[in-house]
Kinemage of the C-alpha trace (Angstrom):
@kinemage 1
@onewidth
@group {chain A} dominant
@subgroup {mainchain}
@vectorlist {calphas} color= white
{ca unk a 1} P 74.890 1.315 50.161
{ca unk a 2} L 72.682 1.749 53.251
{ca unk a 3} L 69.097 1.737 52.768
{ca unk a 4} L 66.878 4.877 52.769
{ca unk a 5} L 65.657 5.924 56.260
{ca unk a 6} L 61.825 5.109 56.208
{ca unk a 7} L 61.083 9.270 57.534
{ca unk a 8} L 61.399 11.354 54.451
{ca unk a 9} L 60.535 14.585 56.879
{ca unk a 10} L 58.884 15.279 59.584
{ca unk a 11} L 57.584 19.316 60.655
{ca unk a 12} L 56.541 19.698 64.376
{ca unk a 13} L 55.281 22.647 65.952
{ca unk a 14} L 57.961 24.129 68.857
{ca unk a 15} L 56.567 23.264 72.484
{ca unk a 16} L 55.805 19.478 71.397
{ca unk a 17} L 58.285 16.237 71.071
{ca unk a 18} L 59.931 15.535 68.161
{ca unk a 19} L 58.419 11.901 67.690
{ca unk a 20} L 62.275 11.110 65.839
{ca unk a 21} L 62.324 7.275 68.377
{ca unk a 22} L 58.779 5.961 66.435
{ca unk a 23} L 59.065 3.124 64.581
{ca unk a 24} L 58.651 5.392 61.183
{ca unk a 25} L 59.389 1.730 58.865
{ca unk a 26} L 55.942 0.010 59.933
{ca unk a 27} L 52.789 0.784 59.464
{ca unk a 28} L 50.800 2.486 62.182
{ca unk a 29} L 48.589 -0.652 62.782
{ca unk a 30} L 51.921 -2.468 63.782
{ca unk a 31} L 52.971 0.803 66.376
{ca unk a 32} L 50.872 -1.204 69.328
{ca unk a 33} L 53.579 -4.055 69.407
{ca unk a 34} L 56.608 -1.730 68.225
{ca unk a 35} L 56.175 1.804 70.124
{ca unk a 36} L 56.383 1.727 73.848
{ca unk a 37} L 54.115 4.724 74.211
{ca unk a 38} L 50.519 3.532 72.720
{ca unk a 39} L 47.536 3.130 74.730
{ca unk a 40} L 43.755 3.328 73.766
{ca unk a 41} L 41.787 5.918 73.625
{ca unk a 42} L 38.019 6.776 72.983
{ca unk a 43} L 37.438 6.648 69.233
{ca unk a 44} L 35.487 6.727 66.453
{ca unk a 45} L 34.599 4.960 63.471
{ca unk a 46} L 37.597 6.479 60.867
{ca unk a 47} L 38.143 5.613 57.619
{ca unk a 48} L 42.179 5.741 58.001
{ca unk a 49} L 44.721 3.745 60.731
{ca unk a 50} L 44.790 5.875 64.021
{ca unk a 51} L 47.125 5.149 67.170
{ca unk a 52} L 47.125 7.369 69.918
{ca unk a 53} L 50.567 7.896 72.102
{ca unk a 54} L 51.218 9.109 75.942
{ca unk a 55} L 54.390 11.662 76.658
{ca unk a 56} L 54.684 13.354 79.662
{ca unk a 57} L 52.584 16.415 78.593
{ca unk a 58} L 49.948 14.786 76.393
{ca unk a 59} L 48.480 12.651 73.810
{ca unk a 60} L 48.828 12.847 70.505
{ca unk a 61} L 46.860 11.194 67.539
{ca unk a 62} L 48.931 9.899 64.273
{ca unk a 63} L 46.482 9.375 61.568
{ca unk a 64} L 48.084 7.569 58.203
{ca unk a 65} L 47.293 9.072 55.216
{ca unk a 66} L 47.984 9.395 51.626
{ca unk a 67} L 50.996 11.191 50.393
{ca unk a 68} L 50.563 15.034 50.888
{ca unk a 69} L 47.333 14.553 51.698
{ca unk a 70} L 48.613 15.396 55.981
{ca unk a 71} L 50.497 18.563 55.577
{ca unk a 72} L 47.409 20.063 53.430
{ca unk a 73} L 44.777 18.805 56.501
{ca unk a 74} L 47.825 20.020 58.419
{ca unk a 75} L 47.504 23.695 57.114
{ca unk a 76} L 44.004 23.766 57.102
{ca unk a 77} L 43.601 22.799 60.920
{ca unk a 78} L 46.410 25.582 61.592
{ca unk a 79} L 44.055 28.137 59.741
{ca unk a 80} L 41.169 27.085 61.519
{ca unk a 81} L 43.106 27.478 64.826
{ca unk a 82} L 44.235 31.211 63.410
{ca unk a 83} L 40.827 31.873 62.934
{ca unk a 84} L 39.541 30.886 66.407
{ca unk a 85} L 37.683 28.166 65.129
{ca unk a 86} L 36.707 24.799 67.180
{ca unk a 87} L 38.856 21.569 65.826
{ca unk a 88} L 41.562 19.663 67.265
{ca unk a 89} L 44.767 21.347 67.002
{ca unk a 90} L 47.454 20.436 64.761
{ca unk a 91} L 50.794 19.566 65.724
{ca unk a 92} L 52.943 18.256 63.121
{ca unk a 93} L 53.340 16.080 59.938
{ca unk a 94} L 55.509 13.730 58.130
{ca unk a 95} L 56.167 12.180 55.047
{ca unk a 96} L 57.145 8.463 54.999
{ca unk a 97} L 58.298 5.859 52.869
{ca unk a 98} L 55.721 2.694 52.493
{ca unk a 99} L 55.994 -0.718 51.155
{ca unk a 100} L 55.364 -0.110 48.128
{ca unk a 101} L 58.498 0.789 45.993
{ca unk a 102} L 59.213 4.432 45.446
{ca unk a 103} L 55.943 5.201 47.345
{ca unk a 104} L 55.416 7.633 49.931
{ca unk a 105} L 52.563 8.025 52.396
{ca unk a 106} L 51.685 10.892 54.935
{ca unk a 107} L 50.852 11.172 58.694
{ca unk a 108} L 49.041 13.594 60.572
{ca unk a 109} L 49.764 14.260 64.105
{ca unk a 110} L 46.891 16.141 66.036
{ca unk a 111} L 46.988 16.441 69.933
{ca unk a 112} L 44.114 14.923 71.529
{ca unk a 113} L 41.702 16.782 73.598
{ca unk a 114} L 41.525 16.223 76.827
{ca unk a 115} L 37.719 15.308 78.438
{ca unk a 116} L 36.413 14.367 74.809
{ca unk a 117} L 34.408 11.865 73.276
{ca unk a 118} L 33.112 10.235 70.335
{ca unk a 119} L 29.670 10.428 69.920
{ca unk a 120} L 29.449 7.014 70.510
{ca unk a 121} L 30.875 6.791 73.836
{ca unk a 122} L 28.100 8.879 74.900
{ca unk a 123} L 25.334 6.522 73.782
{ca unk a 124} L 27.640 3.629 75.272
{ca unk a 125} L 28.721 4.918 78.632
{ca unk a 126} L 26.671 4.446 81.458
{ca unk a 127} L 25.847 8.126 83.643
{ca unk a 128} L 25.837 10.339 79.865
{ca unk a 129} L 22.590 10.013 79.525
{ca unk a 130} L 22.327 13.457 80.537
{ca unk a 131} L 24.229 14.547 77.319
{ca unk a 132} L 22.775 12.697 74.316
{ca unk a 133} L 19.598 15.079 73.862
{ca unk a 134} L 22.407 17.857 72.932
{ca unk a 135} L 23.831 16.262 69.810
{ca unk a 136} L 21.787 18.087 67.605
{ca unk a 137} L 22.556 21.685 69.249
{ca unk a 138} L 26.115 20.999 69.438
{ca unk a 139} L 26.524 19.928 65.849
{ca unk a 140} L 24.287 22.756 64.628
{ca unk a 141} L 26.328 25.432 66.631
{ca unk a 142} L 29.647 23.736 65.406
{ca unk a 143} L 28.580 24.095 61.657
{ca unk a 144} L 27.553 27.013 62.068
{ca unk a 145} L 30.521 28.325 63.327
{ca unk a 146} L 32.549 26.803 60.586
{ca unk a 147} L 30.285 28.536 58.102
{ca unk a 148} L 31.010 31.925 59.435
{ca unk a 149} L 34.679 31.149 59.472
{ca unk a 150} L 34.900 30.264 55.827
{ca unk a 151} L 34.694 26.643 56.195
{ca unk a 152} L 33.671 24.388 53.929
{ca unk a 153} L 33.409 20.662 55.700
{ca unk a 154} L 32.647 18.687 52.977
{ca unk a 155} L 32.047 15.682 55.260
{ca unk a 156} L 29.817 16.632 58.018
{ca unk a 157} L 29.418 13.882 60.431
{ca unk a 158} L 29.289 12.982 63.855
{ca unk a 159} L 32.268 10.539 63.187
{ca unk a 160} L 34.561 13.181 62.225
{ca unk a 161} L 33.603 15.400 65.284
{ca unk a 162} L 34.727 15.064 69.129
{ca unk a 163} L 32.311 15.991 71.929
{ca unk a 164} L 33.262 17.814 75.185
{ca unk a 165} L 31.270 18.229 78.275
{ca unk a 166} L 30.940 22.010 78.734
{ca unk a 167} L 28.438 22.722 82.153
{ca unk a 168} L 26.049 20.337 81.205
{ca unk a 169} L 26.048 21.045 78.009
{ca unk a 170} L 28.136 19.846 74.904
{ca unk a 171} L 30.728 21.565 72.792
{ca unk a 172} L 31.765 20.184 68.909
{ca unk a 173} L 35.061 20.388 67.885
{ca unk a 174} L 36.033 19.035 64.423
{ca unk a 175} L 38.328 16.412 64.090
{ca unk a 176} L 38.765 15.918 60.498
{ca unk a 177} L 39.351 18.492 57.937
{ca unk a 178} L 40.692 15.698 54.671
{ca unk a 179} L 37.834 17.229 52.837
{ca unk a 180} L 37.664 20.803 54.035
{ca unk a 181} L 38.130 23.998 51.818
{ca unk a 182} L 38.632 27.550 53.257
{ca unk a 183} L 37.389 30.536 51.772
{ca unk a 184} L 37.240 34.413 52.495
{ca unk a 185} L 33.051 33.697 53.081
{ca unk a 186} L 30.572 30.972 52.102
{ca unk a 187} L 27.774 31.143 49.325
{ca unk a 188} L 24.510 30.011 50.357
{ca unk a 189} L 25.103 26.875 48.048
{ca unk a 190} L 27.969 25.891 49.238
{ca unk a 191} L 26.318 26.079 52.799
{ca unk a 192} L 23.477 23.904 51.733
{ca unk a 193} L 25.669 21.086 50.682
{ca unk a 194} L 27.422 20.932 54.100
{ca unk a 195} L 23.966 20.959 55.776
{ca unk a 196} L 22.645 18.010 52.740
{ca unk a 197} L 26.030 16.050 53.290
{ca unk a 198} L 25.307 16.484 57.259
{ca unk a 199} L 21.350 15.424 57.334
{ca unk a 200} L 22.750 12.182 55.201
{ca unk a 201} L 25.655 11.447 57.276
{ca unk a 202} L 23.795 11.415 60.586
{ca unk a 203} L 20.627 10.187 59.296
{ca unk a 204} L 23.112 7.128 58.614
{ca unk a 205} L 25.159 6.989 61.805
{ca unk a 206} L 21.653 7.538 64.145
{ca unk a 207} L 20.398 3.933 62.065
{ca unk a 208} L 23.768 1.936 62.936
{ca unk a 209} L 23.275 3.375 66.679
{ca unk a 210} L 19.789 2.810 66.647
{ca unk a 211} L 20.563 -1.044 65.799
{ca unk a 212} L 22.440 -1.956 69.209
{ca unk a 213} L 21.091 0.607 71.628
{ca unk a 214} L 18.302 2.665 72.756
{ca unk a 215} L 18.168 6.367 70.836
{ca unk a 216} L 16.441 9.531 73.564
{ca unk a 217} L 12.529 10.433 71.759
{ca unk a 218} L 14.346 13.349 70.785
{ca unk a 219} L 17.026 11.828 68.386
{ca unk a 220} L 14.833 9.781 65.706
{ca unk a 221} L 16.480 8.360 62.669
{ca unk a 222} L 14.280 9.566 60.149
{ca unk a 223} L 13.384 13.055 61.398
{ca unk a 224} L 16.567 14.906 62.537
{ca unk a 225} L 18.143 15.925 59.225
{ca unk a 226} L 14.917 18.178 58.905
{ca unk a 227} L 15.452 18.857 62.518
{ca unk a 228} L 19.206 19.832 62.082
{ca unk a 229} L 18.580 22.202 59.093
{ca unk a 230} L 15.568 24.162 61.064
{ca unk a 231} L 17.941 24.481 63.931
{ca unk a 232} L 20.886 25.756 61.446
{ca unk a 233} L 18.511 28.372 59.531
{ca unk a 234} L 17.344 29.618 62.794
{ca unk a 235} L 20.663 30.458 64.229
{ca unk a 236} L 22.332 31.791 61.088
{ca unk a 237} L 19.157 34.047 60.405
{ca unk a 238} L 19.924 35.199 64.016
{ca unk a 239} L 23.180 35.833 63.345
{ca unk a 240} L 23.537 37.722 59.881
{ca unk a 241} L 20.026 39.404 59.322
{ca unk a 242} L 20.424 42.977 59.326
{ca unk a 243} L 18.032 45.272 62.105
{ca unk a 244} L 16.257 48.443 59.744
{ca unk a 245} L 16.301 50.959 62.871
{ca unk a 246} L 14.657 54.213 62.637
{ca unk a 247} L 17.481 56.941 63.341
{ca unk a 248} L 15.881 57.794 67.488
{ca unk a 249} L 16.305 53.991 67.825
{ca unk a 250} L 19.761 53.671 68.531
{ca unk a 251} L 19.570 51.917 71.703
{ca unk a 252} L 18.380 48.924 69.318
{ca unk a 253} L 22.171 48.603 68.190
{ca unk a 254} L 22.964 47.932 71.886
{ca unk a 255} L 20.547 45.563 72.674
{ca unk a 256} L 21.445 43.499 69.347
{ca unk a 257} L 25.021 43.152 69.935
{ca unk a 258} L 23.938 41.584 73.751
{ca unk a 259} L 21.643 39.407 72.341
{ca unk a 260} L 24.367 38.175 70.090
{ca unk a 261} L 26.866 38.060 72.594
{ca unk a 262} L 23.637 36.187 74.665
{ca unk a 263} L 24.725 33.520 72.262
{ca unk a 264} L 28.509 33.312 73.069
{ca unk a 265} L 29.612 35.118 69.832
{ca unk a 266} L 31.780 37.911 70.360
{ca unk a 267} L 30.408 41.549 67.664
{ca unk a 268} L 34.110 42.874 66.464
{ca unk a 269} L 32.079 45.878 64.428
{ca unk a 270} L 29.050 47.021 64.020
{ca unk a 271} L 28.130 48.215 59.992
{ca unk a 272} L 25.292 51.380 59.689
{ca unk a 273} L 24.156 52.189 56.628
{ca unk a 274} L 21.564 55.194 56.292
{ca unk a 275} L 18.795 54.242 53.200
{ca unk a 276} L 18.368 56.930 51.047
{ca unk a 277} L 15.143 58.669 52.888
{ca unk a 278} L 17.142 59.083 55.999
{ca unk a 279} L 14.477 57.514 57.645
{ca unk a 280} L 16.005 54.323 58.459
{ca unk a 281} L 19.559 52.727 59.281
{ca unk a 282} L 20.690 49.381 58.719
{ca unk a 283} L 22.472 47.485 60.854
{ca unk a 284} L 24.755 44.947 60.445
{ca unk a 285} L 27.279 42.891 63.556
{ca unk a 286} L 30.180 41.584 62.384
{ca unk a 287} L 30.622 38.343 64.349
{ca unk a 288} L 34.176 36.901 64.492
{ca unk a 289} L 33.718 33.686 66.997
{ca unk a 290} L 31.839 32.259 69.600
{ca unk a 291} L 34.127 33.152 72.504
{ca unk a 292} L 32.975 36.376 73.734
{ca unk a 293} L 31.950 34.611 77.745
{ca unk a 294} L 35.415 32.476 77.624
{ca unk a 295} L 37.732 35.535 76.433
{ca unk a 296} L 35.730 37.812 79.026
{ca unk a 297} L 36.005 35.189 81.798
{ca unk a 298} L 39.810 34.754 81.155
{ca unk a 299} L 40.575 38.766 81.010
{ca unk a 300} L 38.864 39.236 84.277
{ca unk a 301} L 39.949 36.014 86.366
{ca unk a 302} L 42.999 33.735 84.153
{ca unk a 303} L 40.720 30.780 84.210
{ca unk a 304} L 40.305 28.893 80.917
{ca unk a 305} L 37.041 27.869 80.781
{ca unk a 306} L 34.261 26.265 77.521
{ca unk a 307} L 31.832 29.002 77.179
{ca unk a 308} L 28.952 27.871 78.697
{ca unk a 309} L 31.272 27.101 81.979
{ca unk a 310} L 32.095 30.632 81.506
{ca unk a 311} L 28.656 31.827 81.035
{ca unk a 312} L 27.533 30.387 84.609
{ca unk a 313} L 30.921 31.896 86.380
{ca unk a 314} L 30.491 35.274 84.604
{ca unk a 315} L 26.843 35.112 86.436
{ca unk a 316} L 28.555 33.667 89.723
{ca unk a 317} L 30.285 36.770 89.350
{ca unk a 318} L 27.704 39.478 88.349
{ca unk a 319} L 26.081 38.403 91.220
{ca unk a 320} L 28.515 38.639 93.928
{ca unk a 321} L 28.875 42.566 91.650
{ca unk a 322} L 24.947 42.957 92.826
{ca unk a 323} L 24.899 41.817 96.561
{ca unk a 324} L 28.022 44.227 96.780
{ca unk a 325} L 26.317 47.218 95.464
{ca unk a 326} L 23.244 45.873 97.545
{ca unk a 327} L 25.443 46.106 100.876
{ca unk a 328} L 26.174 50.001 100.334
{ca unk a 329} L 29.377 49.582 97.822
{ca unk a 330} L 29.209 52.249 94.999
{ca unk a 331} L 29.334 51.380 91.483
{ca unk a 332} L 31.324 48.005 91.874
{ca unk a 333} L 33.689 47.094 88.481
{ca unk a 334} L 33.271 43.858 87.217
{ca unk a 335} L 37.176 43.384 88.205
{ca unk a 336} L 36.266 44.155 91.367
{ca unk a 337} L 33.629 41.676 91.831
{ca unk a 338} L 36.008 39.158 90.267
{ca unk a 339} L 38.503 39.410 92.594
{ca unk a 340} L 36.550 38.526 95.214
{ca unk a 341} L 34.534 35.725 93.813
{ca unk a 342} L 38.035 33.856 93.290
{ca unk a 343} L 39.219 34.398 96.172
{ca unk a 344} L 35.492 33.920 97.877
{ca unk a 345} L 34.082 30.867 95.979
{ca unk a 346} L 36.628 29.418 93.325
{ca unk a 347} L 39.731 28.973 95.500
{ca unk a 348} L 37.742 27.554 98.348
{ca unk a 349} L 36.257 25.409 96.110
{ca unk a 350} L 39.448 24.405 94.496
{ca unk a 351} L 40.818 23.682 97.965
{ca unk a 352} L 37.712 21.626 98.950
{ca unk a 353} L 37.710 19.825 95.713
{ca unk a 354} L 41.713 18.499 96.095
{ca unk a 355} L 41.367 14.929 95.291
{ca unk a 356} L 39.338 15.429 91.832
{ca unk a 357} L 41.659 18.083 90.976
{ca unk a 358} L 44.557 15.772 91.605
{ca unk a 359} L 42.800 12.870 89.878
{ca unk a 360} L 43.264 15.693 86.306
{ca unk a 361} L 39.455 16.422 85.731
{ca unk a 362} L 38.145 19.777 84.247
{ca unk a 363} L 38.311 22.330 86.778
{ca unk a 364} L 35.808 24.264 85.249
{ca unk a 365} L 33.479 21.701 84.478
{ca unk a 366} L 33.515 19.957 88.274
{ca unk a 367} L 32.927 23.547 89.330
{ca unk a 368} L 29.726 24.244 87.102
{ca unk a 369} L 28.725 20.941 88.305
{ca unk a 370} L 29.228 21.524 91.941
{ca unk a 371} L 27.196 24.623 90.826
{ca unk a 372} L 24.398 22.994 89.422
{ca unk a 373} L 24.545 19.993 92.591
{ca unk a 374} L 24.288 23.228 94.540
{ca unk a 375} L 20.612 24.576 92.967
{ca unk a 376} L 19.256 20.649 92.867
{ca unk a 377} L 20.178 20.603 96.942
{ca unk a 378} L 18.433 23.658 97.246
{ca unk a 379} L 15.257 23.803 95.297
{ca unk a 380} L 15.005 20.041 96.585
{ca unk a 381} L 15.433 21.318 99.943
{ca unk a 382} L 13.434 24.590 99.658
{ca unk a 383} L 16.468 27.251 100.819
{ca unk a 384} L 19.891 27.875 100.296
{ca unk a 385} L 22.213 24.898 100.854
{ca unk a 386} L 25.433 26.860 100.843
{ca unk a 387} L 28.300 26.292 98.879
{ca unk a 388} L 29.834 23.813 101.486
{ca unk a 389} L 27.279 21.670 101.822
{ca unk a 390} L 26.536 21.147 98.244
{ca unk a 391} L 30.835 20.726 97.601
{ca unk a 392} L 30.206 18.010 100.351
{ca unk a 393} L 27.415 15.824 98.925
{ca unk a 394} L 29.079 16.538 95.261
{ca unk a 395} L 32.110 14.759 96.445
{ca unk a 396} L 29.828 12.170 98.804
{ca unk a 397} L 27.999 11.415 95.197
{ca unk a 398} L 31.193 11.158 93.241
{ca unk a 399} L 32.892 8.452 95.287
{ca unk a 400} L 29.747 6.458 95.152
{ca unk a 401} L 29.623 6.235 91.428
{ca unk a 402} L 32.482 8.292 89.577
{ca unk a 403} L 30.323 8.813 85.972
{ca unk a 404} L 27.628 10.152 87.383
{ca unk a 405} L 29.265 13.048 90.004
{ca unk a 406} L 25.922 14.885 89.980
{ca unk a 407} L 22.229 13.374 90.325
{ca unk a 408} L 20.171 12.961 87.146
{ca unk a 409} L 17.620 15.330 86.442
């Protein structure tokens, strides 16, 4: 009687490969000397076996878990994704047999996103410097996020998040979701013990980094988890506190919904709600995600961008709006404008720029740097630069020492 294949089942989302040649029999700490397609990747510290594989159009993480336990982290991540929320995206799961008799185990297969790190790599790499001083902002924003998307985390911690360079900033994706509920909304409770497990957890992993390397004044062991919750409660008060607005005030409702969307999240409705006087309304913005600048940036150009990338090319782009209205256009549409800043300052640049984008960088993110190389020439130099010139001494820079592309602040 032949023996039982070692893949009970396997579900993979269409668009991705069906991972049928692995060696499915062995354990995933064994896939380095038995799978073909595993190289190493930036990682962190993880509780579970992970192995990282190359195909043609990406890499994908396998994480070994318990039995079940993968399709339900599975289904979460693909809610989360639903839902517009940041964490890596899920592509499949299986169910295997293990050495144990009559024992199954699970995997999880995520893909891995491209241009991110572990927060360790950024204490560890040479020319990140730059980068560390926005842990706390990054984390705060991601939880935050979470929160108004239902989340529960249950493990808050920089070891189960990823870190992506977004124009000179950072953006937080989750990367584990083993302990995560979802629910219609959050009580204030259950928010609390996310921000608790969160203080703890980095409190922890600040110590271990604190032991082999040098932490910025602005990251200290013992004072961040009360820095991380003041940071939290100050953006979710900005977020969900209602506005009272007397009824000839309506302009405030305006100006609210662009100071929320000031903060990347995009206002789906607006709730008014007269008090019984008459005197008063109150206000509440319904916020549904934190991509208003990237989903604006797309419909007007096609360019997928993080949001703060898209912040500084939606400026780029208000500006060239400005200087056309300045040089006797009439009222110029933002479409308008947009046009002619791609084919004006993106394309050149994306000509100019050949050899990084040929060497796979983030378009957007060279460009927001080339940006920002282009202010340091010119306050440095007291006038404009021009976009040539600072292109030029970006790529000049870049050869000379590939981590660090543009000059520290």
């Amino acid at each position: 009687m032949p023996a039982a294949h070692p893949l009970r089942e396997i579900q993979v989302r269409t668009g991705h490969p069906d991972f049928l040649e692995l060696p499915w029999g062995a354990p995933l700490k064994q896939w380095a000397q038995l799978a073909g397609r595993t190289i190493e990747m930036p990682r962190g510290l993880s509780r579970h076996e992970v192995v990282f594989l190359s195909y043609d159009q990406a890499v994908y993480a396998f994480k070994e878990l318990t039995a079940g336990a993968a399709e339900r982290e599975f289904d979460i991540l693909r809610a989360l994704e639903e839902r517009g929320l940041p964490a890596v995206t899920a592509v499949g799961h299986a169910s295997v047999a293990t050495e144990a008799v009559d024992a199954e185990g699970s995997v999880l297969i995520t893909r891995f996103e491209e241009g991110s790190l572990p927060y360790r790599m950024l204490f560890m790499q040479p020319g990140l410097e730059r980068y560390r001083e926005r842990l706390l902002d990054a984390m705060v924003s991601l939880l935050v996020r979470l929160h108004l998307g239902g989340l529960f985390w249950g493990d808050c911690s920089l070891s189960n998040t990823l870190f992506r360079r977004d124009a000179g900033e950072l953006l937080a994706l989750l990367v584990d979701a083993e302990t995560s509920e979802l629910h219609p909304s959050l009580s204030d409770g259950q928010r609390g013990h996310d921000l608790v497990i969160l203080e703890e957890n980095i409190a922890g992993e600040l110590a271990d980094l604190a032991a082999i390397t040098e932490l910025p004044p602005t990251l200290d062991v013992w004072e961040t988890g009360d820095q991380i919750r003041q940071r939290y409660e100050r953006l979710w008060r900005e977020i969900t506190t209602d506005l009272s607005i007397r009824a000839d005030e309506r302009y405030r409702i305006h100006e609210r919904i662009r100071v929320l969307e000031g903060l990347g999240f995009s206002v789906s409705e607006v709730q008014l709600s007269p008090v019984p006087d008459g005197s008063l309304v109150r206000m509440r913005a319904i916020v549904t995600d934190f991509d208003h600048h990237r989903k604006t940036l797309h419909g007007l150009t096609g360019i997928s961008a993080g949001d703060r990338q898209a912040t500084m090319m939606l400026n780029e782009i208000s500006e060239v709006r400005a200087t056309l209205q300045h040089e006797g256009s009439p009222s110029v549409p933002m479409s308008v404008a947009a046009y002619r800043w791609l084919t004006e300052r993106w394309q050149v640049a994306m000509e100019r720029l050949a050899p990084e984008r040929e060497a796979g960088g983030d378009l957007a993110e060279i460009y927001c740097q080339v940006l920002e190389h282009k202010w340091y020439l010119s306050e440095r130099a007291g006038h404009d630069v021009g976009f040539g010139v600072a292109i030029d001494d970006y790529r000049a820079r870049s050869l000379a020492d590939p981590l660090l592309p543009s000059p520290e602040r």
